[in-house]
C-alpha positions in Angstrom: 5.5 11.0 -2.7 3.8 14.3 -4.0 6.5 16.2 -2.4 9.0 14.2 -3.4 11.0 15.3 -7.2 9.6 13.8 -9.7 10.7 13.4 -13.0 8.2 12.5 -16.2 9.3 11.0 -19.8 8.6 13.8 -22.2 7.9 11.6 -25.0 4.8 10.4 -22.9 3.2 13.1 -22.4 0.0 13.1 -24.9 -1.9 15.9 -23.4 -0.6 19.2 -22.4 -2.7 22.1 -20.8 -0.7 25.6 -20.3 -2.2 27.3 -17.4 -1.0 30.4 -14.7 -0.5 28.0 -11.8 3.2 28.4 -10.2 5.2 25.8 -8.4 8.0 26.5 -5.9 11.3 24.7 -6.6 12.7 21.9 -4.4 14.9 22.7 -2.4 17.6 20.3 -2.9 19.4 20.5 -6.5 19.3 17.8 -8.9 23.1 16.9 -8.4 21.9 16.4 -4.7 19.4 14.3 -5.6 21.1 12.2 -7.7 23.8 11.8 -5.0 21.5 10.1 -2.3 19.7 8.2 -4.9 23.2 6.8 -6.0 24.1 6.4 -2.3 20.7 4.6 -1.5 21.4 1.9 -4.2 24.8 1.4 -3.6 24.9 0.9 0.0 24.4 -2.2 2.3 20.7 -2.7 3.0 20.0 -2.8 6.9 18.1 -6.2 6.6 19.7 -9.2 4.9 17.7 -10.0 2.3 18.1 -13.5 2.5 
């Protein structure tokens, strides 16, 4: 999960700290991304879930 994306609501946020600590970005893009998530929920699961 921590190396998973992540994505936070903005308008939750309460607290917010500025700091010098740097973050490498993923490297799969956000259309990627999107693409498996759409092709995890849409497919057949392995298991009936009956």
């Amino acid at each position: 999960m921590r190396n998973a994306f992540r994505a936070f609501r903005l308008d939750r946020i309460q607290n917010l700290v500025v700091t010098d600590k740097k973050f490498n970005p993923h490297k799969i893009t956000l259309e990627e991304y999107f693409e498996e998530c759409r092709k995890n929920c849409l497919s057949t699961p392995d298991t009936p879930l009956t």
